[in-house]
N, C-alpha and C positions, 0 to 999 in steps of 0.2 A: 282453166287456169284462173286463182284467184285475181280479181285487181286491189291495189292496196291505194288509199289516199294522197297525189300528189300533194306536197307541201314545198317549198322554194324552196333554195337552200342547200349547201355540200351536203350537209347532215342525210338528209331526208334522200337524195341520191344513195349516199352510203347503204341505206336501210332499207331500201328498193333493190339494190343490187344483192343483198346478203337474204331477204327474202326469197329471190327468186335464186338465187345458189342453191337455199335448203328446199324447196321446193321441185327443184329441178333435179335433188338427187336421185340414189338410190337407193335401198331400202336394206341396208345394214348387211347389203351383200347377196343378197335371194334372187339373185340373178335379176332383179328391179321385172317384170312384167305386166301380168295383168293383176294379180296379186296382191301388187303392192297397197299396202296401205299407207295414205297422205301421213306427209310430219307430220310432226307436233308443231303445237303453237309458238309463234315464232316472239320473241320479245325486242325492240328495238326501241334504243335509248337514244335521242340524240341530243349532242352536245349543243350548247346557246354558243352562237359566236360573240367575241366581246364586243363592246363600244368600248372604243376611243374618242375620249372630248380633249378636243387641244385648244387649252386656254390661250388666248394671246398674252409675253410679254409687253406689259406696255413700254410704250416710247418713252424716254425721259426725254423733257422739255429742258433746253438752253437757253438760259437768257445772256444778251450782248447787252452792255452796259459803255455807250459810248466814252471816251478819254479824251480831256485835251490836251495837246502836247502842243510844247510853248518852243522854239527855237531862239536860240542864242546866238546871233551873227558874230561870225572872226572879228578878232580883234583889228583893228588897224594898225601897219605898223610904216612909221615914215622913217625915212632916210635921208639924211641933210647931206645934200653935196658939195664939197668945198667950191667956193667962188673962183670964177673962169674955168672948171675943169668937171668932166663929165665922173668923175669916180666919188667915193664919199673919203673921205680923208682919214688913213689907214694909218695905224698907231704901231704898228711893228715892222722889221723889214721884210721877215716871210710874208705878212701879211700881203703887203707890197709887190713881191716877186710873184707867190700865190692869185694876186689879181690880173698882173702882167697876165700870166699862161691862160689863166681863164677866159681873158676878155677875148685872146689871138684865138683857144680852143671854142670862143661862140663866134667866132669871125666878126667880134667887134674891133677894127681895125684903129679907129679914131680913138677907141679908148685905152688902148695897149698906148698909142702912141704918145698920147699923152699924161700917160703911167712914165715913159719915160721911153719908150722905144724910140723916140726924136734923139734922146742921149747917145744910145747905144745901137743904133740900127744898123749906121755905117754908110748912110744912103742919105736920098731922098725918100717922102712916105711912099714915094706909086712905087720904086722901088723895093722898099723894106716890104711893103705888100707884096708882092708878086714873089719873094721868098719864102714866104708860107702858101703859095699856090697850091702846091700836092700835097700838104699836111690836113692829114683826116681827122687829128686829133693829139693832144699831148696829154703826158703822166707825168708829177714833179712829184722827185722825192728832195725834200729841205730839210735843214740844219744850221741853225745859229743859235751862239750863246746868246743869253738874256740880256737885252738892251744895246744888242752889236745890232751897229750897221753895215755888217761882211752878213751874207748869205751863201752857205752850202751847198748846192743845188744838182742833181741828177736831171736829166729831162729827157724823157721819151718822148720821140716825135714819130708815130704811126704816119706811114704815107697813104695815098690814097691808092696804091698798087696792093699796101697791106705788108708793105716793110715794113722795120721799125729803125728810127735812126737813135743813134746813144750819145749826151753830150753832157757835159761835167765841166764844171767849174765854179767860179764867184761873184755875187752881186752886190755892188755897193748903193745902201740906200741912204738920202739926205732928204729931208722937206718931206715924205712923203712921196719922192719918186723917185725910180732909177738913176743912178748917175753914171757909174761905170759898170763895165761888166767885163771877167776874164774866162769867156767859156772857147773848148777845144772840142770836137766831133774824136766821141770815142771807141764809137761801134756804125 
């Protein structure tokens, strides 16, 4: 048996293998014996495998460029409150009626009162307090002509069970506080 030149490589396998195929055949059919005379000469090409060169993308470089940023403090804003009295001195009668519900719905109780809830309470204060006990919160819907001192007034008074109670009626405003008031439980 011929031996042919290892060389490394698919190629050079391929062409060892196909050498000894032709080698190993038979002889165009003559039954292959003693007879036989060797192939011919065998010609084997092989293929160069390629190179691959992988360039690297370069990085792009970021530059930070520090900022300074300047803050502007709130403004201040003061509120001048009438002499002897904790409110600021209200120019309309909603406006008035609107700070009554507010003060009672932060349970500022001294300042409703002195809104005018002393006019209209119907009581003493530990009493007029202890009537808004269950009220978890109040909703007013108002109504008054321009420069009247009659106020329109709806009031929803959420309890704290998660009722709601419904009351209607009129608020009379002088000085800057409550003077009278003609409301009826509507719902």
């Amino acid at each position: 048996m011929r031996q042919l030149p290892v060389v490394a490589g698919a190629p050079t396998v391929a062409a060892v293998l196909l050498a000894a195929a032709v080698g190993c055949g038979s002889n165009g059919g003559s039954g292959g014996g003693a007879g036989a005379s060797p192939p011919g000469p065998v010609t084997v090409t092989a293929t160069p495998t390629p190179t691959v060169t992988v360039t690297p993308t370069p990085t792009p470089t970021v530059t930070v460029t520090p900022q300074t940023v300047t803050a502007t403090p709130n403004p201040t804003v003061t509120v001048t409150t009438a002499k002897g009295g904790g409110n600021p001195t209200l120019t309309s009668a909603i406006a008035v009626v609107q700070q009554y519900y507010e003060d009672i719905s932060n349970h500022d109780y001294a300042a409703a009162w002195a809104l005018g809830g002393k006019n209209i309470g119907g009581s003493d204060y530990n009493g007029w307090v202890k009537g808004y006990a269950t009220t978890a919160s109040i909703y007013l819907g108002t109504t008054s002509t321009f420069g009247s001192n009659q106020v329109r007034a709806v009031i929803y008074a959420v309890q704290t069970d998660g009722s709601t109670k419904t009351y209607e009626g009129t608020y009379t405003v002088s000085g800057g506080v409550l003077v009278s008031a003609s409301i009826q439980q509507t719902g």
